[in-house]
Every structure is written in structure tokens, then in C-alpha cells.
N, C-alpha and C positions, 0 to 999 in steps of 0.2 A: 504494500500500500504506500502510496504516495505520501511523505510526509506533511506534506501543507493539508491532505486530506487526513490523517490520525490530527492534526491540531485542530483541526473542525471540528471532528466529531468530539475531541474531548471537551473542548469548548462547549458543544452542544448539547453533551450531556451534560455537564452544569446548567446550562441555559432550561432546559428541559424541568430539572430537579426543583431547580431555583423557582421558578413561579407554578412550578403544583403545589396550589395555595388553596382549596374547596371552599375555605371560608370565605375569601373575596368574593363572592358571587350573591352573599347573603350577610353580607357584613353588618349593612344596617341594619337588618332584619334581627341579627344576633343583639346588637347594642339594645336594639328598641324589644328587646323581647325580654319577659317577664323573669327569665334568668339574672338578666343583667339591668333592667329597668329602667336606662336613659331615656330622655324627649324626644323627638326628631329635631327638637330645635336643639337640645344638648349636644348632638351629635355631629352635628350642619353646624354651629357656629360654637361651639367650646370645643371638641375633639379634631374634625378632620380639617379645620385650618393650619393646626399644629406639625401636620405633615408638610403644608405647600411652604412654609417658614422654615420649618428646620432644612428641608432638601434645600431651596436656596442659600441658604446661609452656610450650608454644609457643601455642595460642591463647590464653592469656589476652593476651598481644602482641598477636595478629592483630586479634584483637575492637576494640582500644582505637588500634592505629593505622591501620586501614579506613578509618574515618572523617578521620579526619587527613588522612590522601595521598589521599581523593577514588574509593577504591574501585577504579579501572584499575590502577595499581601494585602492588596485592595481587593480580588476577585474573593480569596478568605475572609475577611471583613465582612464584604458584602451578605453570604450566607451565614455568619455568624450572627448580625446583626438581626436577619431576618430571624434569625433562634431565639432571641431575646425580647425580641417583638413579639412573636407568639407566647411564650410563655410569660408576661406581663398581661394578657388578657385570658390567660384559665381562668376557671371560677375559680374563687369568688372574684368581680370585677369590682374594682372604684375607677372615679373618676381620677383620680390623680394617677392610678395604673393606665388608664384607656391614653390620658391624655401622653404621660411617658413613652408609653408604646410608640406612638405617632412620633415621635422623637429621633426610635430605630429605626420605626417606620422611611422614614426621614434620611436618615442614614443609608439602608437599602437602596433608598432611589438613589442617591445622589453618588453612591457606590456602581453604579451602573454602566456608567460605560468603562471600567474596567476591562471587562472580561471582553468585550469587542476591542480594544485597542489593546491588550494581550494579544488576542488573534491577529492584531494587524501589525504587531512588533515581531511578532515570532513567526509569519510569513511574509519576506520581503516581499516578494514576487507582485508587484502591483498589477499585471494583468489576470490574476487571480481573486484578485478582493470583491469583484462583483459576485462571483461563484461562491466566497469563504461567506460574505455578509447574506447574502442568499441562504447559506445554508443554515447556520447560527439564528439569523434573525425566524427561522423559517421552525428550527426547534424550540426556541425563545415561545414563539406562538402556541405549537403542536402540546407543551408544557401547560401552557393558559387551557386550553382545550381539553385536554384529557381530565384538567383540575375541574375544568366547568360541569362536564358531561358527568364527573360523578358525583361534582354536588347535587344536581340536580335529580340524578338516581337517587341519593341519599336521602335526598327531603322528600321529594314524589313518591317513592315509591316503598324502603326500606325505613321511612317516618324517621331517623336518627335525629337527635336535637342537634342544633347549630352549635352546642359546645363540642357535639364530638367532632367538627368538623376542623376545630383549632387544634385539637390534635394528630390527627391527618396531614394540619398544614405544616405543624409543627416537623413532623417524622420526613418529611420533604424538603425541607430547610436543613435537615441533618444530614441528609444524603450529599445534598449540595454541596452542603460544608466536607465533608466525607472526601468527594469526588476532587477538588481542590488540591489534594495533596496528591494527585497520579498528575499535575499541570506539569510540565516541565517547564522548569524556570526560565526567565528571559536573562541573558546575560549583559544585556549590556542598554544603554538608553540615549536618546538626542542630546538631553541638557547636562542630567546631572553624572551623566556615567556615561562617556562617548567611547565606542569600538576603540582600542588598541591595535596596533598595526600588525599584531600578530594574529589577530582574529578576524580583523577583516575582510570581509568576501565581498567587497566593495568599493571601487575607485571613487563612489559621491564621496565630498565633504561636508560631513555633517559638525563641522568647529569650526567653523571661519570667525567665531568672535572670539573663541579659544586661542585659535593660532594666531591673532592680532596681539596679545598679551606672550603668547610661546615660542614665537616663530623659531627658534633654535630648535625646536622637537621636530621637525621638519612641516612642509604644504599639507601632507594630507590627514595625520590621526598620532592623537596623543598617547600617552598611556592610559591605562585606564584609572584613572581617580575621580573625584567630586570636582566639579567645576567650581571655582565662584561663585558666589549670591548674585553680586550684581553682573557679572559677564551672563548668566542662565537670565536675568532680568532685560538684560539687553536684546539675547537671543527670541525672550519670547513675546518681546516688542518689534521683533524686524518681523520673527514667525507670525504676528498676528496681520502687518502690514500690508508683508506678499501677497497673506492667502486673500485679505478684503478688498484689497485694490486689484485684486483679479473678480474683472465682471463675472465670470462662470460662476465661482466658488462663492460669491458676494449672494448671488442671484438662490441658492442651494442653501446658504445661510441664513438670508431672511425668512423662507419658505418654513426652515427648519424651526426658527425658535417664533416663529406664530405658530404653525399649524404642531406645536408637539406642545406649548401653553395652553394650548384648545381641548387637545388630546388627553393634556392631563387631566382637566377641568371634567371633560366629558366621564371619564374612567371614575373620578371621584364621585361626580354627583349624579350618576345615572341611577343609582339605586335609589336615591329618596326621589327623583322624577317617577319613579315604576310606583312606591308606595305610594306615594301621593294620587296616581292612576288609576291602581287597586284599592285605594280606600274610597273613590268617587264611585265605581262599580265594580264589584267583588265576585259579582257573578261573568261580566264578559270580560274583567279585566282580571285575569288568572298572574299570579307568579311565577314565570318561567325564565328564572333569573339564569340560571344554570345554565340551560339549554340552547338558551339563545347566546350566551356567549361561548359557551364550545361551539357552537357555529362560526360567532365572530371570528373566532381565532382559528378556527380550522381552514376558513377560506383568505384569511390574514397568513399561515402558514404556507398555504398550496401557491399563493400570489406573491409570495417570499421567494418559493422555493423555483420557480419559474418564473421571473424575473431577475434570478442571478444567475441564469442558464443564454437568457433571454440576448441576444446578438444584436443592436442596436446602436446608433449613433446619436448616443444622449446629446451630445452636445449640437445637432440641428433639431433636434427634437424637444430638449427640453423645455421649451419654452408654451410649446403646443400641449406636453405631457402636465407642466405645473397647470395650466391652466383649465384645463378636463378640468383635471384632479380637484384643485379648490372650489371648484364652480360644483362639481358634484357632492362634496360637501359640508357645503354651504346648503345646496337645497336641502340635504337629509337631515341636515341640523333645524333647518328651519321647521322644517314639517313637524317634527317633537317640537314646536312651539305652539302648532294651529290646531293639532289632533289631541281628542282626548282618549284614543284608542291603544292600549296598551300595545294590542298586536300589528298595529300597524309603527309605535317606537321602536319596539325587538328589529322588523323590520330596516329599520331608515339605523338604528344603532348600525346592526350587521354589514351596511354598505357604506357606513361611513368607515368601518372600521377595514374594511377590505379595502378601500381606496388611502387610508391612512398608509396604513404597513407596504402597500405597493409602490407609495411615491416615498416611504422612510425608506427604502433597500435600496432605492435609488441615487436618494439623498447622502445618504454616508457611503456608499461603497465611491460614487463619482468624485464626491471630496476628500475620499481618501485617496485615492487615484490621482487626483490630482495636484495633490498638495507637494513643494518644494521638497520637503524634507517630511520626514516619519512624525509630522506634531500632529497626531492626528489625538493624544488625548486630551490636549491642550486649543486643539481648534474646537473641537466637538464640545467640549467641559466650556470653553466662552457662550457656545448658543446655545447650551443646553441651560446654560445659567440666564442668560436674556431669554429664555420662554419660561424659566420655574420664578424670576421676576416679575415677570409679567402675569401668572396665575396667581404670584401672591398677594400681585397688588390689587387684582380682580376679587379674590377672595377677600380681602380685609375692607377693602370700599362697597360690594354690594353681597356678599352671602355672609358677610358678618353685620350687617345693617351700615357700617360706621357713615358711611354718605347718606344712602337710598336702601329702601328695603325692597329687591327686586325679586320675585317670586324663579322658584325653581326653571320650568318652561322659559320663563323670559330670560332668564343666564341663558339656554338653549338658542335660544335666538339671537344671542349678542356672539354666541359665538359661533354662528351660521356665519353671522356679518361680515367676520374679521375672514372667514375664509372667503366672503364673497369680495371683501378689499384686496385681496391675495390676487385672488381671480382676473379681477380689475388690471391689478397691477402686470402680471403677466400679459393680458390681454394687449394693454399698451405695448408690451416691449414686441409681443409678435409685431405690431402696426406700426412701430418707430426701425425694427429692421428690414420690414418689407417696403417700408419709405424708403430707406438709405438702399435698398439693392435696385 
């Protein structure tokens, strides 16, 4: 077997472990249930903002020491974290446990792209990263689905309470953690830990702010030691420079930290949008919280896993592809705004989420591909941090009241909008390069 293909897959089986999670699917449902006795308002504005706070506040850390410890240390973290998180919400619950949880919770996310930028340190081969992020992001999903499909057995069918289902999620964050130690280490890193000239399988220079300070060590690769604070600080002010003053990667950027603030938004608060829909009618508006997201993610996986197989020249394309992509939606979002039909949300969720995950494989694998140098956790960790700022700040002005008190459905349609400005925005650039040709 190919080795860029065994990093995959072991990547993947982490990815896989790491979010079979059964309880996400019925999360509110556990909070607000007579076990654990929160409001829906306790839930919505004391507990799950606590998560879009801490992950912001917490990746700009993750992004900046990835690199540092060599990328396996953060992907261990990550499922570690997740372990801690579960086990702060067994019975018995309080609210200072639920709210802590959110915390790791918190952590988890913002630990996150680790394990993708592991895989993309430890296979140089850039004509490969469409196929690697295909495949990862395509388990990533397969992992959400399988967790879905048997909450939903669980509750439907085998009646299990929503506590046993934290133990479940629990045993799957251990695996993760477990699987972590078969990674094979990355040896070496862009800033703080650059190739030695004995290891390298590589004529790039990845030092050029190094060797302005070394030049005696010769043009191309130092030894291998810690860099300077402020030389890695300079390096990842020229890295931020190239990669945004390049239209392509500028254009893949904005795309990326709207529509994945959106994404989070949606992930978060689609549960109390379903309660809120099942408590107006209980008889046509059934809970099939489960089921319909192992669908999500099953066709979120399949759209993963053929589009990083998928032969394509993103680059005349993508301008035509962002813009499908947001304009579609933007409609699914809107429609969970105007409908009060549960099964017609499951719906419009399902193809928002199949059109999410189809334009993200495309989004990270093309900016990885294309970026100067290997800063690919350091590009990624800036926009992932400009969209988890942007959902925190949507969160603390309207789902925590502090401006406006906007009703669930109507966050729904604020955040059709911002894909429909995406849309917009694309749209112009098709019409500003078919003027200039």
C-alpha cells in the first residue's frame, strides 16, 4: 500500500472514531429532559454560547502551537478533550458541569484542524491533497452518520434514555484517543522546527527569514532546532501576505470563514429549531433527529469522497462552483424560515449540508495546493478563526438577546442571507471577468 494512502486511512480512522458522538443528534432533547431538567432558554442562551466563545478564543492557541509540538499532540488533545467533555455531562448534571463541558466542548472544535494539517505535513505530495482531503473529510462525515443512524435506532426503536447515549459517545472519544498513538509522528515543521539538510527530500526553501539571520549555515536548510519568536513572527506575516494577496486563495478564504460561521450556527441550533416545530405539532411534526442527519452526513461523505477523485479545473471553475453552491444555500436556509413543517426542514437541512461538505473538500484541499509553503495550519486556523468570530459575535448580539431578541427560524434566515451575499458576491466576479475577456 501506498504510503500517502496508510496516512489516510489512519487519519481516517481517527476522523471516523472522533465524531461517533449518538448524543449530538439529541442533545437538547437530553439537556431539556427530565433527567437533566434545563429550559430551552437555559440551554440557547446560558450553555451552548459557551462553546462558540471558548473555540474562538481557543484557536487562535491551537493554530500557532500545531506547529510547535509537530501536529500529533494537538490531534491527542483533540480526542482527549472530547473525553472530558462527555464525562462532565453523566448524571447527575448541573449547570456549572453543562456549562464547563462547553468549555472542552470548545477545545474539541478548535482542536480541529489538527488532524487535517497532520495529513497534509506528512504527505508532501500536493497533487495528492485533493484525493487525501476527499478521503478524511469523507470519513470525518461516514463517523457523523453511523453516530446518527444509531441514535436514532436507539431512541425509535430500542426506547434507550438519552443518558445512555453519552456513554456511547463517551467509548468513541476513547477509541479516538486510543487510535492517536498508531499516528506516526511528523518530524519536522515550516516555522518552528524546519527540515535539516540531512532529511530533506526537498530543494523548496522553507527558511528564507531563517537564513537572512544564518546565512553561514548555507541557501537552503538549517539544522534542525526552534526558530526565533520573532523570525516565526515575521515568517507568519509574509505567510499570511502571499497566501491573501493571491486572488485564488483570497477568493477560497472569504467563502471559507462565512459559509463555515453559518455552518456552525446551523449545527448548533438546529435542534431547538426541530423542538420548537415538534412542540407547534407533535402529531405531523415527529422527531427524527437521528435519521435525518445520518443522511446528512452520509450524502456529505459520498460528495466528499467523489469530489476528491473528481478531475476538474477549479481554478476556471471556481467561480461558477462558489456560486451554485451559496445561492443553493441560501434558498435551503431560507425555507426553515417560511415553513412550519418539520419534514420539509430535515429536508432543506440535508441539502444544505450536502452542498456544505462538497464546496469545504474543495475549499481546503485547492488552498492547500496552492499555498507557497506547507502553512497550511496557520492559513486554515486564521479563517477558521474569522468565521468562529463571527458566530460568536452573532451569538452574543441576537441568541443571547444582548441587542435584539430574534427568534430561532429568523437566525435561519439571517443566515440564508449571508450565503445569499456570498452568492452575490461571486456572481459579480463571474461578470467582472467575462467583462475583462
Amino acid at each position: 500500500m501506498e504510503e500517502w494512502l496508510k496516512i489516510s486511512l489512519c487519519v481516517s480512522l481517527f476522523a471516523t472514531f472522533r465524531d461517533f458522538r449518538p448524543v449530538d443528534s439529541f442533545y437538547t432533547s437530553y439537556l431539556t429532559s427530565p433527567a437533566v431538567n434545563f429550559t430551552t432558554e437555559q440551554v440557547t442562551e446560558d450553555i451552548y454560547p459557551i462553546n462558540s466563545y471558548a473555540t474562538t478564543s481557543l484557536v487562535i492557541i491551537m493554530f500557532l502551537v500545531t506547529d510547535y509540538v509537530l501536529y500529533r499532540p494537538i490531534v491527542m488533545l483533540d480526542a482527549l478533550s472530547s473525553i472530558v467533555m462527555f464525562l462532565l455531562v453523566l448524571e447527575p448534571v448541573t449547570l456549572f458541569k453543562s456549562k464547563l463541558s462547553m468549555v472542552f466542548l470548545g477545545l474539541t472544535s478548535a482542536s480541529e484542524l489538527a488532524y487535517m494539517s497532520y495529513a497534509y505535513a506528512k504527505i508532501r505530495d500536493r497533487r495528492l491533497y485533493q484525493k487525501m482531503t476527499g478521503i478524511v473529510r469523507g470519513s470525518n462525515l461516514l463517523g457523523k452518520c453511523l453516530s446518527s443512524t444509531f441514535a436514532q435506532i436507539a431512541v425509535s426503536f430500542l426506547h434507550l434514555e438519552y443518558g445512555l447515549l453519552v456513554y456511547i459517545s463517551l467509548a468513541g472519544s476513547i477509541i479516538a484517543f486510543v487510535v492517536t498513538f498508531f499516528l506516526p509522528p511528523v518530524n519536522s515543521s515550516i516555522y518552528f522546527h524546519p527540515e535539516s539538510k540531512k532529511t530533506a527530500n526537498t530543494k523548496v526553501n522553507y527558511n528564507t527569514f531563517y537564513s537572512q539571520y544564518h546565512k553561514d549555515l548555507g541557501s537552503c536548510f538549517v539544522e534542525k532546532s526552534p526558530k526565533p519568536v520573532r523570525v516565526v513572527f515575521d515568517q507568519l506575516y509574509a505567510e499570511l501576505k502571499d497566501a491573501y494577496t493571491n486572488p485564488y486563495l483570497l477568493k477560497y478564504g472569504i467563502w471559507f470563514a462565512f459559509a463555515t460561521g453559518v455552518y456552525f450556527q446551523v449545527l448548533t441550533y438546529n435542534d431547538v429549531l426541530y423542538l420548537e416545530l415538534n412542540e407547534l405539532d407533535q402529531v405531523n411534526n415527529k422527531l427524527y433527529n437521528g435519521g435525518v442527519d445520518a443522511l446528512a452526513f452520509i450524502t456529505g461523505a459520498l460528495s466528499s469522497y467523489l469530489i476528491g477523485f473528481l478531475k476538474v479545473d477549479w481554478k476556471s471553475r471556481s467561480d461558477l462552483f462558489l456560486f451554485v453552491g451559496s445561492l443553493l444555500s441560501c434558498v435551503t436556509l431560507c425555507v426553515c424560515y417560511v415553513t412550519t413543517s418539520l419534514n420539509l426542514v430535515y429536508i432543506m437541512y440535508i441539502m444544505f449540508c450536502f452542498v456544505f461538505q462538497s464546496m469545504n473538500v474543495v475549499a481546503r484541499s485547492e488552498t492547500a495546493k496552492h499555498l507557497k509553503h506547507d502553512s497550511f495550519a496557520f492559513i486554515f486556523g486564521v479563517v477558521f478563526f474569522i468565521s468562529l468570530f463571527m458566530s460568536s459575535v452573532f451569538t452574543y448580539l441576537f441568541v443571547q438577546d444582548t441587542l435584539i431578541a430574534i427568534p430561532v427560524n429568523v437566525q435561519f434566515l439571517l443566515y440564508g442571507l449571508i450565503n445569499g451575499g456570498l452568492a452575490l458576491w461571486f456572481f459579480f466576479q463571474m461578470c467582472i471577468k467575462k467583462w475583462k475577456s
